[in-house]
C-alpha positions in Angstrom: 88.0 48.5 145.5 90.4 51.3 146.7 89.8 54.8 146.6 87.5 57.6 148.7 84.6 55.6 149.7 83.2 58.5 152.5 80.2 59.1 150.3 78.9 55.3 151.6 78.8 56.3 154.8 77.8 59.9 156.9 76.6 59.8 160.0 75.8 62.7 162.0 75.3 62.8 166.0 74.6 66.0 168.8 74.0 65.1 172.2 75.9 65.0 175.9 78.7 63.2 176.7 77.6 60.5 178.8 80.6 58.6 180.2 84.3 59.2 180.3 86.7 58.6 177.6 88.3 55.2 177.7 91.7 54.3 175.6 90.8 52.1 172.8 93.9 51.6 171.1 96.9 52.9 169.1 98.4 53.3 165.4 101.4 54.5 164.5 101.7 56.7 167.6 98.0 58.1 167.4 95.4 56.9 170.1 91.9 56.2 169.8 89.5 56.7 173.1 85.8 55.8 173.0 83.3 57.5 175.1 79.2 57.8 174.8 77.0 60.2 173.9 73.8 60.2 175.0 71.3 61.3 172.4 68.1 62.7 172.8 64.8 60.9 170.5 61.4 63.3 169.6 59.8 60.9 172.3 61.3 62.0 175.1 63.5 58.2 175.4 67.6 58.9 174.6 69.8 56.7 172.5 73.5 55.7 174.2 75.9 55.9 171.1 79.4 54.7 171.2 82.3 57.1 169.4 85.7 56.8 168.6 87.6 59.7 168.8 91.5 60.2 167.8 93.4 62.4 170.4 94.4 64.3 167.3 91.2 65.7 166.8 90.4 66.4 170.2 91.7 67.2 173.5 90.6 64.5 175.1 90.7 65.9 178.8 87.6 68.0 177.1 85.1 65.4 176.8 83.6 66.1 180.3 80.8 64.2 181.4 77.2 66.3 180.4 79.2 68.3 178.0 77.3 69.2 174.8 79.0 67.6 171.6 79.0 67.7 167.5 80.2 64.8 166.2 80.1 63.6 161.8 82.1 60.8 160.6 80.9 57.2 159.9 79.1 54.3 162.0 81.1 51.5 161.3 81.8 47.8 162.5 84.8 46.1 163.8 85.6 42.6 164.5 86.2 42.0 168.5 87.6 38.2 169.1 86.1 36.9 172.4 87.4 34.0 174.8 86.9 30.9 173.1 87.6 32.7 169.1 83.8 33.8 169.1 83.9 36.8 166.8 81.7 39.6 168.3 80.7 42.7 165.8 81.3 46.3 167.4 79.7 49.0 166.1 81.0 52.6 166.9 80.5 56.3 165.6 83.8 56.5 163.9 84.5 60.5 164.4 86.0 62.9 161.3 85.1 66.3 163.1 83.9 66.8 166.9 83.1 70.4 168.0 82.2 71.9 171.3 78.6 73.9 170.1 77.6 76.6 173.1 74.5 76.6 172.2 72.1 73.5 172.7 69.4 73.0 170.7 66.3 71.9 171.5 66.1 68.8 169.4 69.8 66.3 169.1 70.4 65.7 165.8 71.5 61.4 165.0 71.5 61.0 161.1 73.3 58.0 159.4 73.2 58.0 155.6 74.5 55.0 153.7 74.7 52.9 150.5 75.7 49.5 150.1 74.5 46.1 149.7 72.5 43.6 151.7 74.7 40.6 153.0 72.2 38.3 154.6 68.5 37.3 153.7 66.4 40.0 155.5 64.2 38.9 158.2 60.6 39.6 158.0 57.6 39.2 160.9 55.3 40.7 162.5 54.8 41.9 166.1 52.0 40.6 168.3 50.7 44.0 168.0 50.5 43.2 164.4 53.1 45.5 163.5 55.5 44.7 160.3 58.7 44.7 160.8 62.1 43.8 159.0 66.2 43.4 159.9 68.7 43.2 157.5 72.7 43.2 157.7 74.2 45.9 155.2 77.6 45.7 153.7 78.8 49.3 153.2 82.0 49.6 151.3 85.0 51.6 153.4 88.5 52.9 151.6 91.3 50.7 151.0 89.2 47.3 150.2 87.5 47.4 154.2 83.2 47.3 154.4 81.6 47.9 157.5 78.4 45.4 158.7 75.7 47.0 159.9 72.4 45.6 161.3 69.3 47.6 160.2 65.8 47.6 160.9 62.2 49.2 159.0 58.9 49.3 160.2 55.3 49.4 158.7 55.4 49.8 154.2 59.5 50.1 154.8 59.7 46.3 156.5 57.2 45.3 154.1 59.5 46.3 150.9 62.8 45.3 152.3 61.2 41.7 153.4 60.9 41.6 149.6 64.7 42.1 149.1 67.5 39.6 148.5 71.2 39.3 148.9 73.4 41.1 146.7 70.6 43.8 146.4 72.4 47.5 146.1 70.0 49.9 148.6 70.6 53.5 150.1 69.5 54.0 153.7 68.7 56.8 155.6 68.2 56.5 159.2 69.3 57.7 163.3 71.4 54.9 165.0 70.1 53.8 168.3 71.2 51.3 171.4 68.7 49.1 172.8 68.7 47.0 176.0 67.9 43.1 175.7 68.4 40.0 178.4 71.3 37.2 176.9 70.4 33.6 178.8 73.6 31.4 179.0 73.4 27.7 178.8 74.1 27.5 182.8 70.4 29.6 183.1 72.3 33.1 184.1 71.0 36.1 182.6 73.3 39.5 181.8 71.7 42.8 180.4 73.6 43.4 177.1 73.0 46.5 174.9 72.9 46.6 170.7 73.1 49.1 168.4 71.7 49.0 165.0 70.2 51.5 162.6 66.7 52.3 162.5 65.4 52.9 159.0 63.1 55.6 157.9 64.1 55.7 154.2 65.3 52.9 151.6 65.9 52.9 147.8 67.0 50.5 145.6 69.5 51.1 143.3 68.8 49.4 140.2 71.4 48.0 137.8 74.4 49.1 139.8 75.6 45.2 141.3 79.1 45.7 140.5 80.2 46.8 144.1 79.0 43.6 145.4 81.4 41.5 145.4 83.6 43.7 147.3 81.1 43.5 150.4 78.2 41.2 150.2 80.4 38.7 148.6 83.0 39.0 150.4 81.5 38.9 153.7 80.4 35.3 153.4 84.5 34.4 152.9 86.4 37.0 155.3 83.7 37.6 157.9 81.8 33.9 158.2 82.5 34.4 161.8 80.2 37.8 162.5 78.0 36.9 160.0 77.4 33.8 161.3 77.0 35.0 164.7 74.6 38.4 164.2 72.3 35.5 164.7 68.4 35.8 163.5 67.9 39.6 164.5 70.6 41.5 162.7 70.9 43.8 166.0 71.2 41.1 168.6 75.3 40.4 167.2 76.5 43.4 168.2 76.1 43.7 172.1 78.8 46.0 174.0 80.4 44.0 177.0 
């Protein structure tokens, strides 16, 4: 599927910049720096989101640390290949517009809209608090026959509903993106604190009778990304740790 896919994917972020700019890459002459904005929640906590700038939108030498940014564009995924071929899946806040607001508000605004289709069985439990809860690994379709992978998570009536779901299944989410901190053992007993990012779900809605998309990115993931599927491991957030 070619074409302007935007619609599939609007994410929205305000916050302060929280690290440096760091060169990412390079196409055709244009380069691509990623830096961190740090995002505030309504309970007081902060998200650390990772976004990928072009040096054509923005002068990078700008992006001062505790600077107050605007940023829309599109949380996507990317395939990074570690030592050893293990495929690793980075997620970034892939940015169309960045502004410098002067005033801040007092609430950040981190708003990710998207539609696509669940690519692996969603996982449901319950915490030992007796809280539902559900991940699931969405296939959102890009421009020029790309999707982006992106683990998701619901709570409460929402977990309960998507546990119900099944691969193939054409949904639209709305939701904030957010970072968490977890503890990866190795097999020689070491421990390293890694951080994932995911999407935390506060709306979902099947889309009935509309399964022709599919194959372009739930199908296809099985065939051209095995690798990241295989490894976003049981909890659909725990595959996408930043080194």
């Amino acid at each position: 599927m070619t074409g302007n896919q935007s619609g599939n994917n609007v994410a929205r972020l305000t916050g302060t910049v929280d690290s440096e700019p760091v060169f990412s890459h390079e196409v055709y002459g244009e380069g691509f720096y990623v830096f961190i904005v740090r995002t505030r929640r309504l309970s007081e906590s902060f998200d650390l989101i990772p976004v990928t700038v072009s040096d054509r939108l923005a002068e990078i030498g700008e992006l001062k640390i505790g600077r107050f940014v605007s940023v829309e564009g599109q949380f996507r995924s990317y395939n990074s290949v570690l030592g050893g071929g293990q495929v690793k899946l980075t997620l970034t806040l892939f940015s169309q517009d960045i502004s410098f607001p002067e005033t801040v508000p007092e609430t950040d605004t981190d708003v990710v809209e998207m539609n696509g289709f669940i690519c692996k069985p969603p996982v449901y439990r319950t915490t030992p608090f007796n809280r539902e809860i559900s991940d699931f690994l969405l296939a959102v379709n890009r421009s020029y026959n790309k999707s982006d992978y992106l683990p998701c998570i619901c709570w409460g009536r929402n977990a309960r509903f998507c546990g119900k779901r099944k691969v193939g299944d054409h949904v639209k989410v709305i939701g904030r993106m957010q970072s968490r901190n977890y503890q990866k053992k190795f097999p020689d007993g070491t421990v390293a604190e890694r951080t994932a990012y995911e999407v935390s779900v506060s709306k979902i809605e099947l889309i009935e009778n509309e399964t022709a998309g599919a194959g372009n990115a739930a199908g296809e993931a099985d065939r051209n990304d095995a690798g990241v599927l295989k490894n976003a491991g049981t909890y659909a957030g725990a595959g996408n740790d930043a080194e």
